[in-house]
ChimeraX commands (.cxc) that place a marker at each C-alpha (Angstrom):
marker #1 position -6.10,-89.02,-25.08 radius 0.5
marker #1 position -8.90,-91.35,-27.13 radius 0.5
marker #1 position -7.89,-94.68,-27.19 radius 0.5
marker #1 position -10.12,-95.58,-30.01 radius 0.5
marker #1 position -9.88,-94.80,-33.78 radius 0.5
marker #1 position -11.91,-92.61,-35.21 radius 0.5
marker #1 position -12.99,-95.16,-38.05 radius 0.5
marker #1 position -13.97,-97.46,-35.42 radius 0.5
marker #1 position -16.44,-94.81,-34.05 radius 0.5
marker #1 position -17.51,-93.91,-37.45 radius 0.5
marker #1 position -18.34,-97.61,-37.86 radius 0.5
marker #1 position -19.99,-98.19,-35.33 radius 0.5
marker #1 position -22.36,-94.58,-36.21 radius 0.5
marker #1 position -22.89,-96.19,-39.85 radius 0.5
marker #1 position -23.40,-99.80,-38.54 radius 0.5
marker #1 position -25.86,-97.94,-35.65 radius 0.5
marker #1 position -27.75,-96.09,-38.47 radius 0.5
marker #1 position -27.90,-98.93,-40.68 radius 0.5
marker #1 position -28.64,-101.90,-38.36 radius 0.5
marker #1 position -32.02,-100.58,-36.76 radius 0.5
marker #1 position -33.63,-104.18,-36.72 radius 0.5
marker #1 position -30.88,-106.68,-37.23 radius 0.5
marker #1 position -27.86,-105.42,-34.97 radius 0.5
marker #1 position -25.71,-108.89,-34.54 radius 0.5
marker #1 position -22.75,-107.54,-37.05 radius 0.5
marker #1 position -22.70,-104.47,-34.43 radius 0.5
marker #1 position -23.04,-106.51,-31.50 radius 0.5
marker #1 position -20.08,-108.68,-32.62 radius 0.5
marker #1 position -17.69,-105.04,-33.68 radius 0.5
marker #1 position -18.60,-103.65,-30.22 radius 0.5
marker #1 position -17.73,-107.03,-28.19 radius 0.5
marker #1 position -14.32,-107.39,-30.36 radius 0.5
marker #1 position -13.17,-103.97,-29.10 radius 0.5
marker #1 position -10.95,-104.59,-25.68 radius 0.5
marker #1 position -12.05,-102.71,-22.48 radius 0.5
marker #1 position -10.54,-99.39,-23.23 radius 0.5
marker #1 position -11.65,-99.18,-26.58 radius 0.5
marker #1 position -15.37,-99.17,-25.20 radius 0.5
marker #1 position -14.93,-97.15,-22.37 radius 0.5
marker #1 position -13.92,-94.60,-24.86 radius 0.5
marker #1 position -16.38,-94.90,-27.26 radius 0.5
marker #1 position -18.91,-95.34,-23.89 radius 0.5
marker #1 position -17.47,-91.99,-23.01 radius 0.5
marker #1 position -17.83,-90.18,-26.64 radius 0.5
marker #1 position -21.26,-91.10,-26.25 radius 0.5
marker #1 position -22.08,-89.69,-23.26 radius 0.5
marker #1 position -20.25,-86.13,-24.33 radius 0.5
marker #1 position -22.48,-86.76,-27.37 radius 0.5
marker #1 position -25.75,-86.69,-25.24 radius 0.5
marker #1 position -24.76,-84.30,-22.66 radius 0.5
marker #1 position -24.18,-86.10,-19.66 radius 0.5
marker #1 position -19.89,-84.89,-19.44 radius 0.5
marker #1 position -18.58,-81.58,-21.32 radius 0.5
marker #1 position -15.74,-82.17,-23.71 radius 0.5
marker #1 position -13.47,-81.10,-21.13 radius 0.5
marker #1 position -14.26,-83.60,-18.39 radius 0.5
marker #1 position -13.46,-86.65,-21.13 radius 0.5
marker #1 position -11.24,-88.34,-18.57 radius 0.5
marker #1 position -14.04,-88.23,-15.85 radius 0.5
marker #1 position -16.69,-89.77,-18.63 radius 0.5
marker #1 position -13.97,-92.46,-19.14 radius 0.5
marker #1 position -13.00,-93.29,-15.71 radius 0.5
marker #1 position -16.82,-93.73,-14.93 radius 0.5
marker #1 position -17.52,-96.14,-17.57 radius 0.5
marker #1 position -15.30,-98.34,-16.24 radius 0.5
marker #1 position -16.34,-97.63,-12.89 radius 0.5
marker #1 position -19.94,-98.01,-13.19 radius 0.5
marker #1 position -19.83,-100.87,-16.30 radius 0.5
marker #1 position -22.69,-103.50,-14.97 radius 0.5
marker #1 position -23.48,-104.59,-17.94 radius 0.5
marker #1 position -22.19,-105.47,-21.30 radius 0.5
marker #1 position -20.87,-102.49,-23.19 radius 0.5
marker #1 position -22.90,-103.59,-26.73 radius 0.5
marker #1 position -25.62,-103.93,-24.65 radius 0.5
marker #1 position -25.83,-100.79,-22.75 radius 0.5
marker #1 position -24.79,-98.60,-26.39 radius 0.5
marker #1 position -27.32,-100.33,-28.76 radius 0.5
marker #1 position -30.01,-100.03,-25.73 radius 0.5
marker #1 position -29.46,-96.17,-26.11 radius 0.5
marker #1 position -32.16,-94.89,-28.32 radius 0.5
marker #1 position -30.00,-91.97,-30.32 radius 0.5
marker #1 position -26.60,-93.89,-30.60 radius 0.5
marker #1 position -25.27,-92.74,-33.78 radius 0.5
marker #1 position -26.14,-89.51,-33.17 radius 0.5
marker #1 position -24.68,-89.00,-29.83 radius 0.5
marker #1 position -21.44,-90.28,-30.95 radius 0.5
marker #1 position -21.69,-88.04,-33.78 radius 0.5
marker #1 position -22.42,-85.33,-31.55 radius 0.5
marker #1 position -19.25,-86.29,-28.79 radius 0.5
marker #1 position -17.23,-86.67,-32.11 radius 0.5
marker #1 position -17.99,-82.72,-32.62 radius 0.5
marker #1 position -17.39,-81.69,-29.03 radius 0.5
marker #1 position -14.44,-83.10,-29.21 radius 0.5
marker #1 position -12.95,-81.32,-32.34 radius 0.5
marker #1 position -12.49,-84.93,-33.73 radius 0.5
marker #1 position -12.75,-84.41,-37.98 radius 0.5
marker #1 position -13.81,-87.68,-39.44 radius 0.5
marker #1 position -14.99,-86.25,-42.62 radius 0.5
marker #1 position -12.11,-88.33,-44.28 radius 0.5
marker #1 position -13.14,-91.48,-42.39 radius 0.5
marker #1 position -16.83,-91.02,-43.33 radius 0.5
marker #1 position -15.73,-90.58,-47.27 radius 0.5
marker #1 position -14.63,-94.74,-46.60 radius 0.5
marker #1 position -18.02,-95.80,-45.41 radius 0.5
marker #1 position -20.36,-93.79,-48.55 radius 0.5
marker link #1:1,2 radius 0.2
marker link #1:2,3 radius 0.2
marker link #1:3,4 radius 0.2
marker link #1:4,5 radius 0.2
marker link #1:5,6 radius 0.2
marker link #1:6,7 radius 0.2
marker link #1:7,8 radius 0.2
marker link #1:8,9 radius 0.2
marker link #1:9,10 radius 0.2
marker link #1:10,11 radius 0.2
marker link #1:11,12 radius 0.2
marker link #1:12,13 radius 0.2
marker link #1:13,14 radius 0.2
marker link #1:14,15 radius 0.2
marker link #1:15,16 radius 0.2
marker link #1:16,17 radius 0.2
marker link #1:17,18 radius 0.2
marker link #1:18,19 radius 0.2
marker link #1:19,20 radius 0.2
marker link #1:20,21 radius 0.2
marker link #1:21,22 radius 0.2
marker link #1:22,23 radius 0.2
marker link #1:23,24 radius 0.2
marker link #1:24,25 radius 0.2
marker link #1:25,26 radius 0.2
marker link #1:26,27 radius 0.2
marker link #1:27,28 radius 0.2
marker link #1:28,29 radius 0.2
marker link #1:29,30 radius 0.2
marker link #1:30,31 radius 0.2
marker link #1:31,32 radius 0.2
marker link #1:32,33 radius 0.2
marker link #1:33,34 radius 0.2
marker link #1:34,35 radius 0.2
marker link #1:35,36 radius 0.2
marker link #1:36,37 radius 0.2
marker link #1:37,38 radius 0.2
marker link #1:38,39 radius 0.2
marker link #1:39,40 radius 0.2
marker link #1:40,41 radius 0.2
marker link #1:41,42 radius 0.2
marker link #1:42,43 radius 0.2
marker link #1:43,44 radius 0.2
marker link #1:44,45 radius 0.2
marker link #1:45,46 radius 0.2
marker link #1:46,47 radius 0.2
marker link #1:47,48 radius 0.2
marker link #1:48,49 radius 0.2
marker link #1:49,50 radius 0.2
marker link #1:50,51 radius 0.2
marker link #1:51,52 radius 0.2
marker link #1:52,53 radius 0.2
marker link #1:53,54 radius 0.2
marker link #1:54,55 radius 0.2
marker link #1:55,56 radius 0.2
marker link #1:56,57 radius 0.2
marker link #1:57,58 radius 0.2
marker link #1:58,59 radius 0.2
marker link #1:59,60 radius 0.2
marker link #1:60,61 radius 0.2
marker link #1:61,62 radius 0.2
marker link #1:62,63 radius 0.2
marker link #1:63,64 radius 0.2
marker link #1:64,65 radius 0.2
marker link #1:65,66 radius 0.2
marker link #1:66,67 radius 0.2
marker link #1:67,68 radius 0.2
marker link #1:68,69 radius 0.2
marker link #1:69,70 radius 0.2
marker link #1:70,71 radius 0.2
marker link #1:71,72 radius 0.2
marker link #1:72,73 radius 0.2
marker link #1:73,74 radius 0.2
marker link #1:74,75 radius 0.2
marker link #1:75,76 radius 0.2
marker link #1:76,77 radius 0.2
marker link #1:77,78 radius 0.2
marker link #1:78,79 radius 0.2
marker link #1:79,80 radius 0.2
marker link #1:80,81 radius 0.2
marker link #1:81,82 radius 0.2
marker link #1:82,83 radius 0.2
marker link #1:83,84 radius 0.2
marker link #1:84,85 radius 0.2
marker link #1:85,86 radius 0.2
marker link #1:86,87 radius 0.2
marker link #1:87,88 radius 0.2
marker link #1:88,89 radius 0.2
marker link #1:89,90 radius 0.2
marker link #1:90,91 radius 0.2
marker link #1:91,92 radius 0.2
marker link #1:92,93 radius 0.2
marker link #1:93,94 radius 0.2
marker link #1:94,95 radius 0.2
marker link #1:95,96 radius 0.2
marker link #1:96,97 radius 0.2
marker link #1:97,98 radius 0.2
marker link #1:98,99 radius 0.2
marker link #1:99,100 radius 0.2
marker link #1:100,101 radius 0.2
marker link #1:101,102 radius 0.2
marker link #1:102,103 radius 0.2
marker link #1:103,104 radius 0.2
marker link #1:104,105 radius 0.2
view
């Protein structure tokens, strides 16, 4: 089970896209999420970019809390195709956020 909303991933993806130079708003929404909250959306990420399948979700999570050495906003805004790996772990997932996205236009 995901233990993070789908509007906070879909925030993040429009704050990701948006934020290419300035990224302290971003920063400040990843930090406020507690430790399972990023895990997850460490874990969508990583579905996103091919490094789990959908179906090993629970592996992805359990080794990003595992293998966390370094703050979680750090470690996501330091990967170069954020946004559109969580976009992409979104879809592997069967996760619709088309609704979500509609808030954020």
């Amino acid at each position: 089970m995901i233990e993070i909303s789908p509007q906070k991933v879909v925030h993040v993806i429009f704050q990701a896209r948006r934020e290419r130079g300035a990224q302290g708003p971003l920063r400040a929404f990843i930090e406020g999420l507690n430790e399972d909250e990023q895990a997850h959306l460490t874990a969508i990420a990583w579905i996103g970019r091919g490094a789990f399948e959908a179906d090993d979700f629970a592996e992805a999570v359990a080794t990003a809390f595992s293998e966390k050495s370094t703050p979680t906003a750090d470690y996501l805004m330091g990967m170069p195709h954020l946004s559109e790996n969580l976009e992409a772990g979104l879809d592997a997932l069967d996760i619709d956020v088309s609704d979500v996205e509609e808030d954020f236009l």
